[in-house]
N, CA, C and O atoms as a GROMACS GRO file, in nm:
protein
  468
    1UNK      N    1  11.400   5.341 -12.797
    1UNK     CA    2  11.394   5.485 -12.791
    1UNK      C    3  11.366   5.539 -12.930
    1UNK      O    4  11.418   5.488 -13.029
    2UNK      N    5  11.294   5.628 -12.937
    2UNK     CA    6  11.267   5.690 -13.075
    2UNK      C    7  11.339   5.758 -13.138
    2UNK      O    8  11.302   5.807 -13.245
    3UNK      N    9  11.473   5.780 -13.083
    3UNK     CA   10  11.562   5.877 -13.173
    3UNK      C   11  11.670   5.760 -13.197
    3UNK      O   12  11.792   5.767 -13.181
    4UNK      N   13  11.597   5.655 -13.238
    4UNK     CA   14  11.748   5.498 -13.223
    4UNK      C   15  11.638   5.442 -13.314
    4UNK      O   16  11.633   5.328 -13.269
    5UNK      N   17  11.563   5.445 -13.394
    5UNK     CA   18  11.494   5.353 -13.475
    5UNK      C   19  11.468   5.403 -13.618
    5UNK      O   20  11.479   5.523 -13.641
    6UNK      N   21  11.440   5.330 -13.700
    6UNK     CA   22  11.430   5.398 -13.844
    6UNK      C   23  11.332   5.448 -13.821
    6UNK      O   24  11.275   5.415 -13.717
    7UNK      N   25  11.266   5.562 -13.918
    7UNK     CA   26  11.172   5.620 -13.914
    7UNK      C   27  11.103   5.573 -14.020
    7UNK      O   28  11.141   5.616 -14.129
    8UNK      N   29  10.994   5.480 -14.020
    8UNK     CA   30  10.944   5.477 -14.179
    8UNK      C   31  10.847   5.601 -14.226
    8UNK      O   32  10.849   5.635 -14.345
    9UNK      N   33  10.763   5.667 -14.134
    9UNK     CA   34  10.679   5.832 -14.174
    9UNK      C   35  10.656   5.928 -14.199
    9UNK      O   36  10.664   5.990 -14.093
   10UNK      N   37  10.629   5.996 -14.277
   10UNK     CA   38  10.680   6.174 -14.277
   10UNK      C   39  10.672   6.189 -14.133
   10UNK      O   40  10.760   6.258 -14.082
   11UNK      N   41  10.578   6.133 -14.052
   11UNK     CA   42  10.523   6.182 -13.919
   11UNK      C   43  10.680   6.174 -13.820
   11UNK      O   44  10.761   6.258 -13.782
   12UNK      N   45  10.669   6.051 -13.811
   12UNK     CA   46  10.767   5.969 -13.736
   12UNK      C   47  10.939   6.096 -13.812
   12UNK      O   48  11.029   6.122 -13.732
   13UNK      N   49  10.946   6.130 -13.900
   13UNK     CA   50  11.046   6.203 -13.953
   13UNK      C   51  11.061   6.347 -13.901
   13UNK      O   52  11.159   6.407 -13.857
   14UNK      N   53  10.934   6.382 -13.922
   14UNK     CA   54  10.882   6.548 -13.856
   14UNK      C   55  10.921   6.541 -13.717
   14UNK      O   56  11.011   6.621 -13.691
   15UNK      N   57  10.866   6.442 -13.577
   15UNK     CA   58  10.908   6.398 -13.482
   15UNK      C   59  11.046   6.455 -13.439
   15UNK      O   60  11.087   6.550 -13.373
   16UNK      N   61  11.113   6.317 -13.528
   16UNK     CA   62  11.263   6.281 -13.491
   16UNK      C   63  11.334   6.416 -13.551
   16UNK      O   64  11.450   6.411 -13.509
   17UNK      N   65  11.323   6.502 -13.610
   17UNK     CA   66  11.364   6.601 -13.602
   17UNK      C   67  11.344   6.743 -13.472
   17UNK      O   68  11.411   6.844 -13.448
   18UNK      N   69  11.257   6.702 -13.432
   18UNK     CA   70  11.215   6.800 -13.359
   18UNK      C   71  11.282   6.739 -13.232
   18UNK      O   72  11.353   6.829 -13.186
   19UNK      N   73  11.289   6.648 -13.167
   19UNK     CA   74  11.330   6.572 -13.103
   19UNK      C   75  11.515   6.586 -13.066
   19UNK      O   76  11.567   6.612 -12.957
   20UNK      N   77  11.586   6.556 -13.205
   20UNK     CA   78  11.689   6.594 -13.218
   20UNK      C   79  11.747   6.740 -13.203
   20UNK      O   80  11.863   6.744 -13.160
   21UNK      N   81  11.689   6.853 -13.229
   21UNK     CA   82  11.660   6.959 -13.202
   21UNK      C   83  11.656   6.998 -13.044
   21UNK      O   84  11.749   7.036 -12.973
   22UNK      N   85  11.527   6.979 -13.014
   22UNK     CA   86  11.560   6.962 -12.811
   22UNK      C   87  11.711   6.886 -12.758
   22UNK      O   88  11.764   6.912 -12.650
   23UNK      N   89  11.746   6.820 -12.825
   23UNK     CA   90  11.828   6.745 -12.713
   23UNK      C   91  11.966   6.812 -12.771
   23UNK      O   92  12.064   6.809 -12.698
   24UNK      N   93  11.978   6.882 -12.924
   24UNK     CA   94  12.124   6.919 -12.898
   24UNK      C   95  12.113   7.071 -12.825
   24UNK      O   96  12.197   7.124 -12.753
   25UNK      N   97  11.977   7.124 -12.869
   25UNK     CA   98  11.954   7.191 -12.757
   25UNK      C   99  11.988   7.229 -12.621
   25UNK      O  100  12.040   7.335 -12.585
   26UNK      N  101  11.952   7.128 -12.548
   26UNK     CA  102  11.990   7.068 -12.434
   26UNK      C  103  12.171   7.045 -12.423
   26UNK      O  104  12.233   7.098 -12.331
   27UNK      N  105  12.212   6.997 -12.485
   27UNK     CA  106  12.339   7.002 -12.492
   27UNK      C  107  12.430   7.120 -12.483
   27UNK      O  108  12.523   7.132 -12.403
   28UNK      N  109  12.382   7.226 -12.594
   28UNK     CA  110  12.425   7.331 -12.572
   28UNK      C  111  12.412   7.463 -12.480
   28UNK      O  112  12.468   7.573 -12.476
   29UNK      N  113  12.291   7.384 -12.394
   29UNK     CA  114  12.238   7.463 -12.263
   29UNK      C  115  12.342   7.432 -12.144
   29UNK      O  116  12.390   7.518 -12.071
   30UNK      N  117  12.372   7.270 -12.137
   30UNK     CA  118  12.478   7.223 -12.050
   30UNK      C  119  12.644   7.282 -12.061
   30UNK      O  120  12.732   7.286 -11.975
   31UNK      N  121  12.644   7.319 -12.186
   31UNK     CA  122  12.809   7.371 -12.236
   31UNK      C  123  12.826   7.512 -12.168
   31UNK      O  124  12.929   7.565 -12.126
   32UNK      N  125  12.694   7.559 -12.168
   32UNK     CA  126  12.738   7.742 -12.159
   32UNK      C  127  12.709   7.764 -12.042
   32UNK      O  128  12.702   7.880 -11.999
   33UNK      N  129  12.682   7.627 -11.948
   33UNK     CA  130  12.654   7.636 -11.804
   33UNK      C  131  12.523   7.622 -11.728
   33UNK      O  132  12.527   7.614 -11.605
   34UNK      N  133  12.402   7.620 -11.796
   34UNK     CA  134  12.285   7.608 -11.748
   34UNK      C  135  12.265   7.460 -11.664
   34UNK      O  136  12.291   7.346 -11.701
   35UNK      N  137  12.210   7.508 -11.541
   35UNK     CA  138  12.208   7.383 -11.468
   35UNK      C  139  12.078   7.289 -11.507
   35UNK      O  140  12.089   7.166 -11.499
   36UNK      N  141  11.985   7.337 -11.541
   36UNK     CA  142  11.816   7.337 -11.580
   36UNK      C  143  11.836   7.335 -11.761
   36UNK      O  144  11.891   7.433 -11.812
   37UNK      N  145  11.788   7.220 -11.851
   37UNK     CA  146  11.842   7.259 -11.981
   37UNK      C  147  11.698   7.373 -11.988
   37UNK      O  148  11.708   7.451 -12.082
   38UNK      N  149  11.576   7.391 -11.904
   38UNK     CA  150  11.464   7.459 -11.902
   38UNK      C  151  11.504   7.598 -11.914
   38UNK      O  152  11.429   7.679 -11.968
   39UNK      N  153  11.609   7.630 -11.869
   39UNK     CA  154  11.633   7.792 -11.842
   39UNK      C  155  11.708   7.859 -11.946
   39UNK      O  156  11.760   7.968 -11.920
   40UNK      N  157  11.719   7.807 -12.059
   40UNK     CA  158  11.818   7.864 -12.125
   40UNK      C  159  11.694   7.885 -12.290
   40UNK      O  160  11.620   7.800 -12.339
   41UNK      N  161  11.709   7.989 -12.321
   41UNK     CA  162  11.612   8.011 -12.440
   41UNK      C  163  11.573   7.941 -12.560
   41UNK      O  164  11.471   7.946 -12.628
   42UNK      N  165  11.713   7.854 -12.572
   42UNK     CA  166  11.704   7.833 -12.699
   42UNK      C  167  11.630   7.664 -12.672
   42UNK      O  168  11.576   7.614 -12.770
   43UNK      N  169  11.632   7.602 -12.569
   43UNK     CA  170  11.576   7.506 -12.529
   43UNK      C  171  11.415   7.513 -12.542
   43UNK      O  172  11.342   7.430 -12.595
   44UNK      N  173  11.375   7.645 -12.472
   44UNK     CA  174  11.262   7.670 -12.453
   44UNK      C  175  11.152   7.684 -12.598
   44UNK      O  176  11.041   7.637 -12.627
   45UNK      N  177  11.260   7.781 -12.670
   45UNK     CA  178  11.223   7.801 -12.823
   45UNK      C  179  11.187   7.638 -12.889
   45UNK      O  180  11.078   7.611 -12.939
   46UNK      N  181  11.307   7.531 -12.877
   46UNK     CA  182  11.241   7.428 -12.926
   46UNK      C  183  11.126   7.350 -12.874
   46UNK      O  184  11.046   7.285 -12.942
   47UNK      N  185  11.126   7.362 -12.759
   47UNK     CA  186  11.035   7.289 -12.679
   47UNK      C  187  10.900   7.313 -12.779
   47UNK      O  188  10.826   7.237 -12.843
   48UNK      N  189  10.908   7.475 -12.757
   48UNK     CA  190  10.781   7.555 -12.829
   48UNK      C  191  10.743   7.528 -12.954
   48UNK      O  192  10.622   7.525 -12.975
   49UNK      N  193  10.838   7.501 -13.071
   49UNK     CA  194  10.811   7.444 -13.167
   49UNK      C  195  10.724   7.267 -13.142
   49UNK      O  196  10.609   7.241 -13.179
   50UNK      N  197  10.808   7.183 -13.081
   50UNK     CA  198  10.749   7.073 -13.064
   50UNK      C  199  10.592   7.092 -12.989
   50UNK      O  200  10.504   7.006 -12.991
   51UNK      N  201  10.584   7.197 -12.937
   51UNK     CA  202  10.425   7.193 -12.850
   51UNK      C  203  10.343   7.227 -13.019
   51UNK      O  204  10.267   7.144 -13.070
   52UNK      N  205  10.377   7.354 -13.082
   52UNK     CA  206  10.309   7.418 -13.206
   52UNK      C  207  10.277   7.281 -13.316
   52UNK      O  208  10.170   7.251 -13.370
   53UNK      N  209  10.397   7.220 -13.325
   53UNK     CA  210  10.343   7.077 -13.426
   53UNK      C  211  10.252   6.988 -13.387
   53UNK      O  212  10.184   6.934 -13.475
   54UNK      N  213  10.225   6.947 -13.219
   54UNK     CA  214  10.153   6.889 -13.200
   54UNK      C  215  10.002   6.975 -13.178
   54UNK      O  216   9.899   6.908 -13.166
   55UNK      N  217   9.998   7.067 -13.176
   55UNK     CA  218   9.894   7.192 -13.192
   55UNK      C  219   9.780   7.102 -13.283
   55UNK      O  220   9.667   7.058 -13.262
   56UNK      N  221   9.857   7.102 -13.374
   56UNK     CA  222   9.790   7.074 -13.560
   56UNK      C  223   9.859   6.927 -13.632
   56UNK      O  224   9.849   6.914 -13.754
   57UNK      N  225   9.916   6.838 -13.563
   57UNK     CA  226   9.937   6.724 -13.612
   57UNK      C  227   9.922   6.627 -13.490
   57UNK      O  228   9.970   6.666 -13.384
   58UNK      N  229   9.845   6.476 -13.496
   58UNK     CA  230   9.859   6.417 -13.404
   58UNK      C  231  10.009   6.324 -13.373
   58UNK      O  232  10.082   6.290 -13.466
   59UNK      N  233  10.034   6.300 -13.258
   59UNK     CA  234  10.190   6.230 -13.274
   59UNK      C  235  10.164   6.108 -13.281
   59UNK      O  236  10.054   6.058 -13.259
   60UNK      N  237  10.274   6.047 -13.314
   60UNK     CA  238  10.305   5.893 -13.403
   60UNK      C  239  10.250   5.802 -13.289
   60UNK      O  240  10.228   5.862 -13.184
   61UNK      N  241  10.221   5.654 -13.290
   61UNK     CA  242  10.220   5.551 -13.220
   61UNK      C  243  10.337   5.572 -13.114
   61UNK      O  244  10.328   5.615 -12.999
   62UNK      N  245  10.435   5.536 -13.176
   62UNK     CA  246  10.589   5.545 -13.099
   62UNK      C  247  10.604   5.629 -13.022
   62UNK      O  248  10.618   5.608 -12.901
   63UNK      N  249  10.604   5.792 -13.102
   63UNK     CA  250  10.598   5.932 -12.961
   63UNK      C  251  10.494   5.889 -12.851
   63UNK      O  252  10.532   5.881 -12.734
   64UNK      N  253  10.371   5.862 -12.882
   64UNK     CA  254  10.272   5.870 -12.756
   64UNK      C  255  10.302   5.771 -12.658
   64UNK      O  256  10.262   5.774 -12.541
   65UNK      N  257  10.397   5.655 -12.725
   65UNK     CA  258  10.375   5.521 -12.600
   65UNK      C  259  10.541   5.584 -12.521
   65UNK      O  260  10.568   5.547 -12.407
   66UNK      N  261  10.609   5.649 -12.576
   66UNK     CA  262  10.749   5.733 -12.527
   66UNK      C  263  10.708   5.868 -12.417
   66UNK      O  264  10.725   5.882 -12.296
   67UNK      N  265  10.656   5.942 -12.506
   67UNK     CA  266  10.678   6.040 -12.429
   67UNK      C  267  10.529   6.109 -12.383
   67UNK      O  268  10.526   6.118 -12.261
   68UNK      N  269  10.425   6.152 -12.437
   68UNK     CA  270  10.335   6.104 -12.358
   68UNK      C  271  10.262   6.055 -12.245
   68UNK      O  272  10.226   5.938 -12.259
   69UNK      N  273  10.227   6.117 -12.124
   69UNK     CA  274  10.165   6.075 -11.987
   69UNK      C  275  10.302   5.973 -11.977
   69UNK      O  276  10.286   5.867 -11.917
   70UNK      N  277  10.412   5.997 -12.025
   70UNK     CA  278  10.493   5.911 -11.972
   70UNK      C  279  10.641   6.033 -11.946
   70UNK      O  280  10.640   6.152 -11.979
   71UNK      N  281  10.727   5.977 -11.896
   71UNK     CA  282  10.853   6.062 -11.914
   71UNK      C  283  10.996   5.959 -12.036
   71UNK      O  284  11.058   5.855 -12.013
   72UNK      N  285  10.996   6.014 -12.108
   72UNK     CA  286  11.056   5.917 -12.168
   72UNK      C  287  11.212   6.005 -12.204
   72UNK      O  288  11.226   6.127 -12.212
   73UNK      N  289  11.319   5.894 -12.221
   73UNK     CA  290  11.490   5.933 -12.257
   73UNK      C  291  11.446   6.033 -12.393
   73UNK      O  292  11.343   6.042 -12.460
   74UNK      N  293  11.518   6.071 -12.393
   74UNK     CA  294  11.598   6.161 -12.520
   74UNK      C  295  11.762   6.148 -12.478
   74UNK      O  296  11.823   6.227 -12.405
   75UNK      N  297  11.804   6.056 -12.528
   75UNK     CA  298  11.933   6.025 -12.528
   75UNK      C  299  11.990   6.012 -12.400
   75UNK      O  300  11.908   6.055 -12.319
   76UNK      N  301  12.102   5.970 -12.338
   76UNK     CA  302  12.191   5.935 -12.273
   76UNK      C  303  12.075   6.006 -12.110
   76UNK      O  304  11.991   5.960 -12.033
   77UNK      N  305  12.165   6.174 -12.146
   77UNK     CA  306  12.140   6.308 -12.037
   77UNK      C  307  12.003   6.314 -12.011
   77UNK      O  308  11.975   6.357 -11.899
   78UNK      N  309  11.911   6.283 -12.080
   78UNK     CA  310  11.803   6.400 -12.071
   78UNK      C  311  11.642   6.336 -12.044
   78UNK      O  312  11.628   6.217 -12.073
   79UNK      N  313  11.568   6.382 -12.010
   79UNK     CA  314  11.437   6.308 -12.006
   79UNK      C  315  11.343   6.421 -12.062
   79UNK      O  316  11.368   6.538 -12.034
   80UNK      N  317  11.236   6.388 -12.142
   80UNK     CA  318  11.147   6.470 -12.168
   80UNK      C  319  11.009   6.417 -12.142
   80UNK      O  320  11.006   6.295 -12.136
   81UNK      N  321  10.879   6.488 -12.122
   81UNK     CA  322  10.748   6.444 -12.108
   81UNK      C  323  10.661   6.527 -12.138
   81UNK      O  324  10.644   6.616 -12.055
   82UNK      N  325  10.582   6.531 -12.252
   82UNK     CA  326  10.493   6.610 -12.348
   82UNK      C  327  10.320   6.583 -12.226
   82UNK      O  328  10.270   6.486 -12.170
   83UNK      N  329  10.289   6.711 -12.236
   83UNK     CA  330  10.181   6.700 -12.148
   83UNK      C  331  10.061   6.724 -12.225
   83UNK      O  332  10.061   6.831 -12.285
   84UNK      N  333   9.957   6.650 -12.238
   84UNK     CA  334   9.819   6.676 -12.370
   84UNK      C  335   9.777   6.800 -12.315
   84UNK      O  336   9.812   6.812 -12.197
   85UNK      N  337   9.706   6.909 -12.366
   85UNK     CA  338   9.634   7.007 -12.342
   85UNK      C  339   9.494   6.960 -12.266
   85UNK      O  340   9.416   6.874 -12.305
   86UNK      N  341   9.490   7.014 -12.188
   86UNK     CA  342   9.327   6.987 -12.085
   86UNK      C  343   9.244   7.071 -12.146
   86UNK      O  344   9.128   7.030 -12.138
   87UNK      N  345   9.257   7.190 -12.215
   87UNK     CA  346   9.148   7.285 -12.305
   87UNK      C  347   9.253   7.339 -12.392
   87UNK      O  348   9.374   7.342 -12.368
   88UNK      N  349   9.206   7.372 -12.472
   88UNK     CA  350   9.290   7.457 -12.625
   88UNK      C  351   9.369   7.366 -12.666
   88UNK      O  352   9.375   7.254 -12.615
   89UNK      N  353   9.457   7.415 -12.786
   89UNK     CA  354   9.530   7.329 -12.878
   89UNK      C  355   9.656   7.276 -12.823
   89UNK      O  356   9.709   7.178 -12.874
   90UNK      N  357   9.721   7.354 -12.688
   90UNK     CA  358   9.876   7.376 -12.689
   90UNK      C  359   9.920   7.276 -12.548
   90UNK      O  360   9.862   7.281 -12.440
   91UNK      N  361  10.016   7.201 -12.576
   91UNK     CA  362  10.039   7.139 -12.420
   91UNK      C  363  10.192   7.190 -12.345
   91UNK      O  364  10.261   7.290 -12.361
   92UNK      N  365  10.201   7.101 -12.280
   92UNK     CA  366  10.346   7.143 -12.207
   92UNK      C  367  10.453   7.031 -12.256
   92UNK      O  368  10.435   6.909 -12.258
   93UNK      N  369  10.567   7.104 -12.296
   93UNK     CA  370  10.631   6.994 -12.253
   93UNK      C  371  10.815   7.033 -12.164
   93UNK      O  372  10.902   7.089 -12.229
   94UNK      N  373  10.830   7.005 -12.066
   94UNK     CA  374  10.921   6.942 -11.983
   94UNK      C  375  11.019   6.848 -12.061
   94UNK      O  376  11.002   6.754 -12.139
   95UNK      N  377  11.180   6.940 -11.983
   95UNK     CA  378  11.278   6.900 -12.034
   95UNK      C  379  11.384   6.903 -11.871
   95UNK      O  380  11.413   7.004 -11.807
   96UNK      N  381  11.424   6.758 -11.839
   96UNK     CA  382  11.530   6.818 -11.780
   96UNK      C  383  11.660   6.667 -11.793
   96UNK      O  384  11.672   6.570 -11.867
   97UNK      N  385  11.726   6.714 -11.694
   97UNK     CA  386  11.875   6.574 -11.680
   97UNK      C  387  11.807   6.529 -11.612
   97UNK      O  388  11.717   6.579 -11.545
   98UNK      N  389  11.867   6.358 -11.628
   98UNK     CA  390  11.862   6.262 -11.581
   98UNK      C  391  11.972   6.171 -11.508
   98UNK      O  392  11.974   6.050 -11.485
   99UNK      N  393  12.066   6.278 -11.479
   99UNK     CA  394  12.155   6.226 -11.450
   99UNK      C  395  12.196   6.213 -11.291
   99UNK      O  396  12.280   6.130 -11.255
  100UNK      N  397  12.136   6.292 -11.209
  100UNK     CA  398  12.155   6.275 -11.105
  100UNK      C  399  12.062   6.127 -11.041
  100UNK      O  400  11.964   6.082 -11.101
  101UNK      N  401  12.111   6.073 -10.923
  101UNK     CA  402  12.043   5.952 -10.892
  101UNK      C  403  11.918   5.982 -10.782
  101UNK      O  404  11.958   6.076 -10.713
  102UNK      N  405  11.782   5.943 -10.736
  102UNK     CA  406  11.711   5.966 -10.653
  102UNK      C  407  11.792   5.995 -10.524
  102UNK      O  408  11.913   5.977 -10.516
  103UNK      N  409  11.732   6.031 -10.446
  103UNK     CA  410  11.795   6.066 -10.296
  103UNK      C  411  11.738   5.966 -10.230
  103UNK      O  412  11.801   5.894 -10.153
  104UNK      N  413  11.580   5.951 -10.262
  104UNK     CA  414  11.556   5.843 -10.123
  104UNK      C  415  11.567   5.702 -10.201
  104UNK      O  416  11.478   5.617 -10.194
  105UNK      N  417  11.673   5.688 -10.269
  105UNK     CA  418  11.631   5.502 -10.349
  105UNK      C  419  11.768   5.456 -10.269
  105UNK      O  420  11.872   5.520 -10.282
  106UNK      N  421  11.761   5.372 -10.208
  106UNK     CA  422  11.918   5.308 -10.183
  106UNK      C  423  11.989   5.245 -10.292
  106UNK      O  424  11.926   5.174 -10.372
  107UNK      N  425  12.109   5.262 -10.303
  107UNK     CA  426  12.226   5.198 -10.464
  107UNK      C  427  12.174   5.037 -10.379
  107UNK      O  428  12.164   5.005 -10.260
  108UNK      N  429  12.155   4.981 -10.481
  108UNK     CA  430  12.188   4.834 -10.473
  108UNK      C  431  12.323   4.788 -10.479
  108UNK      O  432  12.397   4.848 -10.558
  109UNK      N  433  12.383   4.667 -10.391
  109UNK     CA  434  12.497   4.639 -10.436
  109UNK      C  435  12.520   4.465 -10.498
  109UNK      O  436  12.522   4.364 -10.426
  110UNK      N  437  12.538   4.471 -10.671
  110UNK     CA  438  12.540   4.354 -10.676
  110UNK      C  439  12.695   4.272 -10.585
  110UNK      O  440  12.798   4.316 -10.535
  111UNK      N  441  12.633   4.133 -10.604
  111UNK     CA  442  12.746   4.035 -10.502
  111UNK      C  443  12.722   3.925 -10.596
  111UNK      O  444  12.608   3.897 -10.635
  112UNK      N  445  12.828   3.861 -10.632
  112UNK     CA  446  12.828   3.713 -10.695
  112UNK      C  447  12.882   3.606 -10.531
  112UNK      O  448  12.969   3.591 -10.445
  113UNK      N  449  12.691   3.542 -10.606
  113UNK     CA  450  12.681   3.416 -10.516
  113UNK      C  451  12.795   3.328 -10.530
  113UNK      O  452  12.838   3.315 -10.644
  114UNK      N  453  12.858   3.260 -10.428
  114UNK     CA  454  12.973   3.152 -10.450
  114UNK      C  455  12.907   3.026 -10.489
  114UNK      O  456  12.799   2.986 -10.445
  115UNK      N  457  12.986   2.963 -10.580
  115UNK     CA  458  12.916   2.844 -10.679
  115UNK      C  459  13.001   2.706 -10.591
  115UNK      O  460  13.112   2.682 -10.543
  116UNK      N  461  12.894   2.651 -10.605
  116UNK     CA  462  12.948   2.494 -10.520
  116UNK      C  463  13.033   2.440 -10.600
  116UNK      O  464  13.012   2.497 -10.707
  117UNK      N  465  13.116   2.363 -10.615
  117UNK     CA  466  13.234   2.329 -10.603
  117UNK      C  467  13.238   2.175 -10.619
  117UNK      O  468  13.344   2.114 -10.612
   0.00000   0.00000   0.00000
């Protein structure tokens, strides 16, 4: 995960700040009750910053293979997925929990095989 590795880049630094930013973000969207960390302003505000940097800087190796046409963790709660712009400078990016489980996946249940004897 990219917010769990050294950063050797200004790039990779610029990133992980912005990054860190969304997710306590996010945190503090969950405290004051927001079910959606999307609905709460101050989430949105960072999001917006992270779209504006990638406006005018390209993102690192690491961000693009993370988050990028992909959905990638931001810690424990949260998933994020940066969307490239199809025309103009600006893309999307999507923030929500990850904490609830699919509806249509069935829980697996592990079982330890009995060992011969």
């Amino acid at each position: 995960m990219i917010l769990a590795k050294v950063h050797t880049t200004p790039k990779q630094r610029d990133e992980f700040r912005l990054l860190v930013a969304i997710r306590f973000a996010c945190l503090m969207a969950l405290a004051k009750g927001h079910t959606d960390p999307m609905d709460c302003p101050r989430v949105q505000v960072r999001c917006n910053e992270l779209v504006k940097h990638f406006a005018y800087h390209h993102p690192s190796p690491a961000f693009y293979r993370q988050f990028i046409r992909h959905t990638g963790e931001l810690g424990l709660n949260f998933c994020l997925r940066f969307t490239e712009p199809q025309q103009g400078l600006y893309g999307k990016v999507m923030v929500w929990r990850n904490e609830q489980a699919a509806t249509n996946v069935h829980p697996l249940q592990l079982t330890q095989a009995e060992q011969p004897t």
